[in-house]
N, CA, C and O atoms as a GROMACS GRO file, in nm:
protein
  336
    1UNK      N    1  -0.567   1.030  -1.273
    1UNK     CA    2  -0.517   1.048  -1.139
    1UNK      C    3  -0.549   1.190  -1.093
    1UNK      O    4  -0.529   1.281  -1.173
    2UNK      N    5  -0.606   1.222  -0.945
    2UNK     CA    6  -0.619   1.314  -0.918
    2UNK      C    7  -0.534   1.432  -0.938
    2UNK      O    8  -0.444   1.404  -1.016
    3UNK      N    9  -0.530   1.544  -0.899
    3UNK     CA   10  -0.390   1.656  -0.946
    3UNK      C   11  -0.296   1.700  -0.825
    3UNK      O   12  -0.180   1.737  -0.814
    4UNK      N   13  -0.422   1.673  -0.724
    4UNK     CA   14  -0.350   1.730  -0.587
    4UNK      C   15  -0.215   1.621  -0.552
    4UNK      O   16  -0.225   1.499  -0.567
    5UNK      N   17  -0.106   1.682  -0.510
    5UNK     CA   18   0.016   1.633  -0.477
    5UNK      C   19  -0.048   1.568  -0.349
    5UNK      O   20  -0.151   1.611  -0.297
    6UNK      N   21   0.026   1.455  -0.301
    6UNK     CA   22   0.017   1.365  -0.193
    6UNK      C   23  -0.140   1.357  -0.117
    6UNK      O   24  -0.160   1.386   0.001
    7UNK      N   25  -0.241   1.313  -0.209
    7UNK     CA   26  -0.376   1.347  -0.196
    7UNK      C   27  -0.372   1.213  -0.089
    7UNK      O   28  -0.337   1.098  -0.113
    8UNK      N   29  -0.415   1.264   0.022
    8UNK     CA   30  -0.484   1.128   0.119
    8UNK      C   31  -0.606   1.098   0.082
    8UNK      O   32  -0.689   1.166   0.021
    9UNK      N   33  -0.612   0.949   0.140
    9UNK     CA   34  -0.706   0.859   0.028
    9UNK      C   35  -0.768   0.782   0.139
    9UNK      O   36  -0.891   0.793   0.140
   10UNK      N   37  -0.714   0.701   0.240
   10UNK     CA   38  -0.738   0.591   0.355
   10UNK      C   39  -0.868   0.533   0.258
   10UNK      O   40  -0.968   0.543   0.329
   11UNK      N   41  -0.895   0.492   0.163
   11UNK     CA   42  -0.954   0.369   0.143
   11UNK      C   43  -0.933   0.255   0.155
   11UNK      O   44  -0.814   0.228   0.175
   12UNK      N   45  -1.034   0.138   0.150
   12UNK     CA   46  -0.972   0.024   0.148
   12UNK      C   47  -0.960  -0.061   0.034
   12UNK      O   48  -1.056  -0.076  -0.042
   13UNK      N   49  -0.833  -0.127   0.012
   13UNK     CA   50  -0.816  -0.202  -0.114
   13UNK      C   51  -0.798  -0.339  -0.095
   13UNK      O   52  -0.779  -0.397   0.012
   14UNK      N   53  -0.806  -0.386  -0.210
   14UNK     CA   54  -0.777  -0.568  -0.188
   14UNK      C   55  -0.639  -0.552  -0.281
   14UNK      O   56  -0.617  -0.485  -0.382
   15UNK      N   57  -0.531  -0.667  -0.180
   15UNK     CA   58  -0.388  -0.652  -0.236
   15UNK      C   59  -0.360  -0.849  -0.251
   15UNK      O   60  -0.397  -0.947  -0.186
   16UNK      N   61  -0.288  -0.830  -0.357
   16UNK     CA   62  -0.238  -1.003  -0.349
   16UNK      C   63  -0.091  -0.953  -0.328
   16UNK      O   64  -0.036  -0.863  -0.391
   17UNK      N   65  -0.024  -1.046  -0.203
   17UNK     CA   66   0.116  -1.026  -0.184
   17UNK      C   67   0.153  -1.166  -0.145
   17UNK      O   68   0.075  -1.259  -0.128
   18UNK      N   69   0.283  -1.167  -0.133
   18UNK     CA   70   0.380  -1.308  -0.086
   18UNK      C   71   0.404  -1.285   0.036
   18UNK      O   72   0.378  -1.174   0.081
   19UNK      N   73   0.435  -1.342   0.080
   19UNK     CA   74   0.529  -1.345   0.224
   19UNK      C   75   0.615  -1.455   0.259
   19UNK      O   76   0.576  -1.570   0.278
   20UNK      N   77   0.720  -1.420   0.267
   20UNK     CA   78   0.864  -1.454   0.224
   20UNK      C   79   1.008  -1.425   0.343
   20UNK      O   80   1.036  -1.306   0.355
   21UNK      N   81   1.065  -1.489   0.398
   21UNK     CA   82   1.109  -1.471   0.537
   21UNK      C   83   1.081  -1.406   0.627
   21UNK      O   84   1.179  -1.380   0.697
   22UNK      N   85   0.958  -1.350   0.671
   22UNK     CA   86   0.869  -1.293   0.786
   22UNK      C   87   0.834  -1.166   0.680
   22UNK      O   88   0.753  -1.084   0.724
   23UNK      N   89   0.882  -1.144   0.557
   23UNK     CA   90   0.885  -0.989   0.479
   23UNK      C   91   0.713  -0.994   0.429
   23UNK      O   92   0.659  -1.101   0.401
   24UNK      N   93   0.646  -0.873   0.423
   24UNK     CA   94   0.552  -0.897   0.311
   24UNK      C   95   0.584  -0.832   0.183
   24UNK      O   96   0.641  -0.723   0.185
   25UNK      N   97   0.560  -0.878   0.092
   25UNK     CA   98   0.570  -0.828  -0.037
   25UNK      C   99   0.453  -0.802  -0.156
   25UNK      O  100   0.439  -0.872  -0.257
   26UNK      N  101   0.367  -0.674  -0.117
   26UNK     CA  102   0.242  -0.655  -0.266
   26UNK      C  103   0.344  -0.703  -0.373
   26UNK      O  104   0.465  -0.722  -0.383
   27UNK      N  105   0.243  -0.712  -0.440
   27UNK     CA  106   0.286  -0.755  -0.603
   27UNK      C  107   0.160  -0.683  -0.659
   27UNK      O  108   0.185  -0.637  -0.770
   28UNK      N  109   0.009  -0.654  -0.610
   28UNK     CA  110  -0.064  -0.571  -0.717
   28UNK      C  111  -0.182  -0.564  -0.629
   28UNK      O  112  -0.199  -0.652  -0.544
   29UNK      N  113  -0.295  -0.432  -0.646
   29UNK     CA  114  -0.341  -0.406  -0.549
   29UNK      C  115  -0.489  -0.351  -0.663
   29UNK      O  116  -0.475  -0.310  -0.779
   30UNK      N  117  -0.612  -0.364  -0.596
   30UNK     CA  118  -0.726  -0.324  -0.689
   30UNK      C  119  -0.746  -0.218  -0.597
   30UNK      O  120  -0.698  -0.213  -0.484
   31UNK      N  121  -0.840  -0.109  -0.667
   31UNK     CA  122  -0.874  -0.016  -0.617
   31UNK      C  123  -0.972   0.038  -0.721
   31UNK      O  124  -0.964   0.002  -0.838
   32UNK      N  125  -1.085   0.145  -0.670
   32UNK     CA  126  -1.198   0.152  -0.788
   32UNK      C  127  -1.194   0.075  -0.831
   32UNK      O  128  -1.121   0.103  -0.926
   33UNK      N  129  -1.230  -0.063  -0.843
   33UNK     CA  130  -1.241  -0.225  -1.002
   33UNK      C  131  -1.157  -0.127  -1.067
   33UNK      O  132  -1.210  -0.075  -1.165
   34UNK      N  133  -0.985  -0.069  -1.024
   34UNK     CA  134  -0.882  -0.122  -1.150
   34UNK      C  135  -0.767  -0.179  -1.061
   34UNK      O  136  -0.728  -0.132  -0.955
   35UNK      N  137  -0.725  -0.283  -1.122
   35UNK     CA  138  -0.624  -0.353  -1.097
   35UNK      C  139  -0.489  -0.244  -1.121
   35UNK      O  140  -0.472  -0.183  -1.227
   36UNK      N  141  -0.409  -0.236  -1.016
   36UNK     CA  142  -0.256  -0.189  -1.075
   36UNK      C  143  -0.138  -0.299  -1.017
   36UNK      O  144  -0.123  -0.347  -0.905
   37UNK      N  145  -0.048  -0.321  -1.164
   37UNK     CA  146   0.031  -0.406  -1.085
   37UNK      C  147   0.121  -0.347  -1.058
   37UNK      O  148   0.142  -0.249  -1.130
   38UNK      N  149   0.244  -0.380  -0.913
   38UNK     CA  150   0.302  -0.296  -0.817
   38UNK      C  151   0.461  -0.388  -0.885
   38UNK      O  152   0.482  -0.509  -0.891
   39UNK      N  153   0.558  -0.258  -0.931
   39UNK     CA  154   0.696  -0.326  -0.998
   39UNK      C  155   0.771  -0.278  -0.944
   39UNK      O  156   0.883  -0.286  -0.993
   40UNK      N  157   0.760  -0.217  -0.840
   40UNK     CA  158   0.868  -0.161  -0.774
   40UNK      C  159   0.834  -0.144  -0.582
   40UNK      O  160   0.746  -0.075  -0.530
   41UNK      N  161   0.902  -0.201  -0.538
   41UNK     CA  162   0.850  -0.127  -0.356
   41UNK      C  163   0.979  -0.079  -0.361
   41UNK      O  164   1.089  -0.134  -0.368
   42UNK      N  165   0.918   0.108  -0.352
   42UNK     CA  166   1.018   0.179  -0.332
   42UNK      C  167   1.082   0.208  -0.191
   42UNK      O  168   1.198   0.246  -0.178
   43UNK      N  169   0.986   0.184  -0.075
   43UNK     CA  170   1.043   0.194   0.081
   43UNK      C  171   0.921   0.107   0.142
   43UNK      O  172   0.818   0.074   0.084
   44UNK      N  173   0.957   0.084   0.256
   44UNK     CA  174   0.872   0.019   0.362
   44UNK      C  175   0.936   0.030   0.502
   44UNK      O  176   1.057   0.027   0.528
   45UNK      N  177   0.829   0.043   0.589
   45UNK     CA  178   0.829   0.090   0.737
   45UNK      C  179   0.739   0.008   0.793
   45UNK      O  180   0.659  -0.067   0.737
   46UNK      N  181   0.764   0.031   0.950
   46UNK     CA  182   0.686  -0.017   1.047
   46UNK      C  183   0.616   0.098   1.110
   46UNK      O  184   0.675   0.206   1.099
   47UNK      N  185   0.483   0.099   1.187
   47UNK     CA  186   0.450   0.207   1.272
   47UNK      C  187   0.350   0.099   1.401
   47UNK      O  188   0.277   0.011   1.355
   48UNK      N  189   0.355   0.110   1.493
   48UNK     CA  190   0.291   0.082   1.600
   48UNK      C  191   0.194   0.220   1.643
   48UNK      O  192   0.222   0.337   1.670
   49UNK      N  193   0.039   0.125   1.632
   49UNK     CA  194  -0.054   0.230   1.652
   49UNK      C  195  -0.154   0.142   1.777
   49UNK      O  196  -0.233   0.052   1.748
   50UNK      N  197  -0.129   0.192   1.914
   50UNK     CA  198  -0.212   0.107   2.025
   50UNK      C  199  -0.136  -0.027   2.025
   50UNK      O  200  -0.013  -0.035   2.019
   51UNK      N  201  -0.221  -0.135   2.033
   51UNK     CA  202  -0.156  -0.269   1.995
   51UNK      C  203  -0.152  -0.299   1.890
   51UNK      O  204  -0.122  -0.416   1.870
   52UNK      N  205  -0.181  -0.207   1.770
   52UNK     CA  206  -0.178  -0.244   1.574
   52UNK      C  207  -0.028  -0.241   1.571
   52UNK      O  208   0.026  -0.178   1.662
   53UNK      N  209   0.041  -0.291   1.492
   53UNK     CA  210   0.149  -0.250   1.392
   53UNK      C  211   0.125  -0.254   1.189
   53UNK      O  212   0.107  -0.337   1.100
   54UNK      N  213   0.135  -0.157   1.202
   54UNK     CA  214   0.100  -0.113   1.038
   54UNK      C  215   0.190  -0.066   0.946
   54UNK      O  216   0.242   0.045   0.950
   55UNK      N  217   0.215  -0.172   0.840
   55UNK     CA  218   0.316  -0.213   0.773
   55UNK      C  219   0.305  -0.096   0.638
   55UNK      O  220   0.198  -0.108   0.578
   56UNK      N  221   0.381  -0.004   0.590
   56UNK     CA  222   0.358   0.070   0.513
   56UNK      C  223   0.443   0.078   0.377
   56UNK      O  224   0.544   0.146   0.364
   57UNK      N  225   0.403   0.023   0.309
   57UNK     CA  226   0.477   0.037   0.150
   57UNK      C  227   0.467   0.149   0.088
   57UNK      O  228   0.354   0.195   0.082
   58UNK      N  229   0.566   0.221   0.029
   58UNK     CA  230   0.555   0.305  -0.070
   58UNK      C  231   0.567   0.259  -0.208
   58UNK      O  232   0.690   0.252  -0.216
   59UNK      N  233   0.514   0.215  -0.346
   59UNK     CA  234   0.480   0.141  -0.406
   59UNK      C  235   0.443   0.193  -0.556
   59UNK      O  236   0.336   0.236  -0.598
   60UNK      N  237   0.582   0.172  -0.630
   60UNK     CA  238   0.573   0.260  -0.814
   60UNK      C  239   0.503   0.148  -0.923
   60UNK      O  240   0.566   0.044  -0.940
   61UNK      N  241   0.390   0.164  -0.988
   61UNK     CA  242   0.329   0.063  -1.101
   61UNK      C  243   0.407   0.107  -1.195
   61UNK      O  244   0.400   0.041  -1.299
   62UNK      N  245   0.483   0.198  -1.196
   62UNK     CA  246   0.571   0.216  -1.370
   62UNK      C  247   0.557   0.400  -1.341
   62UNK      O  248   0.638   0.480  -1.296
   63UNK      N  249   0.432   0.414  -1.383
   63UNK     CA  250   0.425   0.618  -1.384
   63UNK      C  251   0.352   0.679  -1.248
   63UNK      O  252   0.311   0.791  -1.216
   64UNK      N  253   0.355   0.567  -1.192
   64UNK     CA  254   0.256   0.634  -1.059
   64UNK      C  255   0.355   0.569  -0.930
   64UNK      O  256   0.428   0.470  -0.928
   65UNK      N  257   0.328   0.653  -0.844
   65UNK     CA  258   0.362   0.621  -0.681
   65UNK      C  259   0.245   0.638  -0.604
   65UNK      O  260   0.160   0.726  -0.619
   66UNK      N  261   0.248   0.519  -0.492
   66UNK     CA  262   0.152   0.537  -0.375
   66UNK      C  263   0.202   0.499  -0.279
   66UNK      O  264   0.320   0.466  -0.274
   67UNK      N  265   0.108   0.496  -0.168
   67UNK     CA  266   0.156   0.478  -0.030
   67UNK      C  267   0.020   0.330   0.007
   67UNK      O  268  -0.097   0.351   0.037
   68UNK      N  269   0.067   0.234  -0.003
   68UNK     CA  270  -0.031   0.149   0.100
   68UNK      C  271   0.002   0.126   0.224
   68UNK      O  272   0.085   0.191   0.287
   69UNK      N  273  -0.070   0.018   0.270
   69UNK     CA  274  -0.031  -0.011   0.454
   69UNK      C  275  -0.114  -0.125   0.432
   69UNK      O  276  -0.189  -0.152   0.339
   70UNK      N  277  -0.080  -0.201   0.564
   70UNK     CA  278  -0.111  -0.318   0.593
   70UNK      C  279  -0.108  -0.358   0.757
   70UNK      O  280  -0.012  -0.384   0.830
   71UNK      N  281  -0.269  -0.352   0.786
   71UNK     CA  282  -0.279  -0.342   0.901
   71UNK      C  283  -0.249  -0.545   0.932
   71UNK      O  284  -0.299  -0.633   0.863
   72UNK      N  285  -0.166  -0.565   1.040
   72UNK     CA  286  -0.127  -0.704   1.094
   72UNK      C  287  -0.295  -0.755   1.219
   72UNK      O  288  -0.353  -0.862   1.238
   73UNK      N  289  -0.311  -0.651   1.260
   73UNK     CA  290  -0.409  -0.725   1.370
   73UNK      C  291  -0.519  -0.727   1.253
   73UNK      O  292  -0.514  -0.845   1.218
   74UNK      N  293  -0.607  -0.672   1.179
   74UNK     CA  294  -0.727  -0.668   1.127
   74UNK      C  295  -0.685  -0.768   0.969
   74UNK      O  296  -0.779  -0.814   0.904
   75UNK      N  297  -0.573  -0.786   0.934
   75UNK     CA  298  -0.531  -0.807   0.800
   75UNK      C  299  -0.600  -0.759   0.682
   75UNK      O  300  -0.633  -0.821   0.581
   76UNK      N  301  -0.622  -0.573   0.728
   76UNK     CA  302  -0.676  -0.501   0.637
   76UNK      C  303  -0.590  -0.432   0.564
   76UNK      O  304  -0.492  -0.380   0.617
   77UNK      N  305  -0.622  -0.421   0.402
   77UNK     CA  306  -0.498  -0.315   0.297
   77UNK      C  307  -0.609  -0.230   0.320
   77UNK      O  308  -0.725  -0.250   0.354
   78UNK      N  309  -0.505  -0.073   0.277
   78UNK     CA  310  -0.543   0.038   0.239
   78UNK      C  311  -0.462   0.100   0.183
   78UNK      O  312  -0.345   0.072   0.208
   79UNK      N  313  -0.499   0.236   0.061
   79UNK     CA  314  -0.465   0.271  -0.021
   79UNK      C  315  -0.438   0.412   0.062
   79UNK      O  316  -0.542   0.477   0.062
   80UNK      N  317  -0.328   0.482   0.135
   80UNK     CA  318  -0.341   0.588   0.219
   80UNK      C  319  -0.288   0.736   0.126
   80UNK      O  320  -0.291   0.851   0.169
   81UNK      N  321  -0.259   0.709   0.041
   81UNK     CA  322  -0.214   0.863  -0.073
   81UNK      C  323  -0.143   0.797  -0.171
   81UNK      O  324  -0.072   0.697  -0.168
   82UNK      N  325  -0.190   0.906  -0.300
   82UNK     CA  326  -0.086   0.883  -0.429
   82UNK      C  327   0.014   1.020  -0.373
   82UNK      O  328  -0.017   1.126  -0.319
   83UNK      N  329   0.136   0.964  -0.410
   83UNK     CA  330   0.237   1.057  -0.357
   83UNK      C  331   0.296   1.088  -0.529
   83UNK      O  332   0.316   0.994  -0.606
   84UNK      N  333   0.315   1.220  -0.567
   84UNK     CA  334   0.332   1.310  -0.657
   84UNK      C  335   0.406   1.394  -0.690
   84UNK      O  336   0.382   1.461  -0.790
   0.00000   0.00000   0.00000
């Protein structure tokens, strides 16, 4: 993992999640070809950007924290910082 604290990243990742009374829920997200699976959603938000709304998880695999998002109009993931 990089060293820099809250390193922004905005790549894009492929995420498998549920969705479950209007909620979304990652469960595990690839990035570089490595799989991490996601055991904890530590917070989640909404943000309205233009006509986007972009769904933002903060998201612990066990020793790591990140920040994804989930754009609703494009149904694109991204990986936006490991937070540190």
């Amino acid at each position: 993992m990089p060293a820099d604290t809250n390193e922004e990243l905005n790549e894009k990742i492929q995420v498998i999640a549920t969705f479950s009374g209007g909620k979304i829920y990652p469960r595990m997200f690839t990035w570089n070809n490595q799989a991490y699976k996601i055991t904890e959603i530590t917070y989640n938000w909404q943000e309205r950007k233009g006509s986007e709304t972009i769904n933002y998880f903060s998201v612990s695999t066990g020793p790591d924290l990140y920040q994804i998002s989930f754009n609703s109009s494009s149904l694109g993931w991204h990986i936006d910082k490991i937070i540190q």
